[in-house]
C-alpha positions, 0 to 999 in steps of 0.5 A: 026793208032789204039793205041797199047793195053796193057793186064794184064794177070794172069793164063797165063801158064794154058792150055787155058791161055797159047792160050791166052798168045799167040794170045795176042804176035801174034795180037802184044798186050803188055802184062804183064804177073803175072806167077807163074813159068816162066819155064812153058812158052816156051823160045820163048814166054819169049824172045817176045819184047811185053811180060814182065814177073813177076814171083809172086804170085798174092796174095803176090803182094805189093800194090804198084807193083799190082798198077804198072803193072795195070797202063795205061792198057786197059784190065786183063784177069783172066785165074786162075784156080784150078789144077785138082787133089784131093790136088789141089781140096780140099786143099788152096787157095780155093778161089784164084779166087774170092781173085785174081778178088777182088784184081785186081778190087781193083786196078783198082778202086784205080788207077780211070782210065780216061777210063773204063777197061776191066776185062774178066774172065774165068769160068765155065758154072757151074756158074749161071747168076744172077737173075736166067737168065739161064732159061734152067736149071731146079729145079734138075740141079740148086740143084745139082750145090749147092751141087757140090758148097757145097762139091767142092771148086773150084766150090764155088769160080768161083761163088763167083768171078762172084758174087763179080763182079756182086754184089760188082763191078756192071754194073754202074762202071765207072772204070771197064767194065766186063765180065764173058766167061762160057764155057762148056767142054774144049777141044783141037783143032784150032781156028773154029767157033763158037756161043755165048750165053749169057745163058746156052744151054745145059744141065749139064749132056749132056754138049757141048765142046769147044775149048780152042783155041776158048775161048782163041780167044773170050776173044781177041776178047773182048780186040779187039773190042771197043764195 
């Protein structure tokens, strides 16, 4: 019998975080959840036997209660986001994606684990592969994307927190295996099929969909899979 999975994860009252969340409970994964507001879950979601709850801000964690919840882990999925709206958007924390991917790899990386674990974090397809590998983007879309960085926080900081895991954790890390998911326009909907791609496929201003429930699906699939 295959060992039952632990997930930490952040985010999970968002709209795709909450689809996360519950295909984890419905796969019978145990997650630990680090929410900002219970009363965004549903009451049965609450009462599940596989879910602990910690009602905190991330960031205001103590080091030792982060190290805590990080113990004995197989994977954190990051679902954090920015709230779509002009004070959301503009004003603090502008970089809660990048600090809260810092911290947890942080952790993870004080704790040694005996077996690499996952992070998965969700971005945006806005966000540039490194080496300039996303070879369907030409020279006024990638100048476009640096302006929408420069003037938009949430922008800037789902970069950096693929840059700080790209740049700072590296691919060579015994203690973390990671992944960034970029999908394009997020929209509602069942679980379908669906394709990957490991580089963009359409252009920003004629952007593809995706259901939220199938982003949601392949970061279980991520946890799931071995390979």
């Amino acid at each position: 019998m295959a060992q039952k999975q632990t997930v930490l994860l952040v985010g999970g009252t968002g709209r795709t975080g909450r689809r996360v969340l519950g295909q984890l409970l419905d796969r019978n994964v145990s997650v630990r959840a680090i929410v900002r507001s219970v009363q965004k879950l549903s009451a049965d979601v609450v009462a599940n036997a596989n879910l602990t709850v910690v009602q905190s801000d991330l960031l205001s964690l103590s080091a030792p209660e982060l190290l805590r919840l990080l113990s004995d882990c197989d994977a954190v999925i990051s679902c954090l986001g920015h709230v779509i709206s002009l004070r959301r958007v503009l004003g603090p924390p502008r970089d809660l994606v990048t600090a809260a991917t810092a911290r947890l790899c942080q952790g993870i990386m004080e704790l040694r684990p005996a077996a690499p674990i996952k992070f998965i974090l969700m971005s945006s397809v806005s966000v540039n592969r490194p080496g300039g590998a996303d070879t369907r983007r030409g020279m006024f879309e990638r100048v476009i994307l640096r302006i929408l960085r420069g003037v938009l926080p949430p922008a800037k900081d789902n970069q950096q927190a693929a840059n700080h895991l790209c740049d700072r954790v590296g691919t060579a890390n015994p203690h973390i295996q990671w992944v960034v998911v970029r999908p394009d326009t997020l929209m509602e909907g069942d679980v379908s099929e669906y394709n990957l791609h490991e580089s963009t496929v359409a252009s920003l201003f004629a952007p593809n969909s995706t259901n939220m429930a199938n982003v949601a699906h392949f970061m279980c699939e991520l946890v799931a899979n071995p390979q």
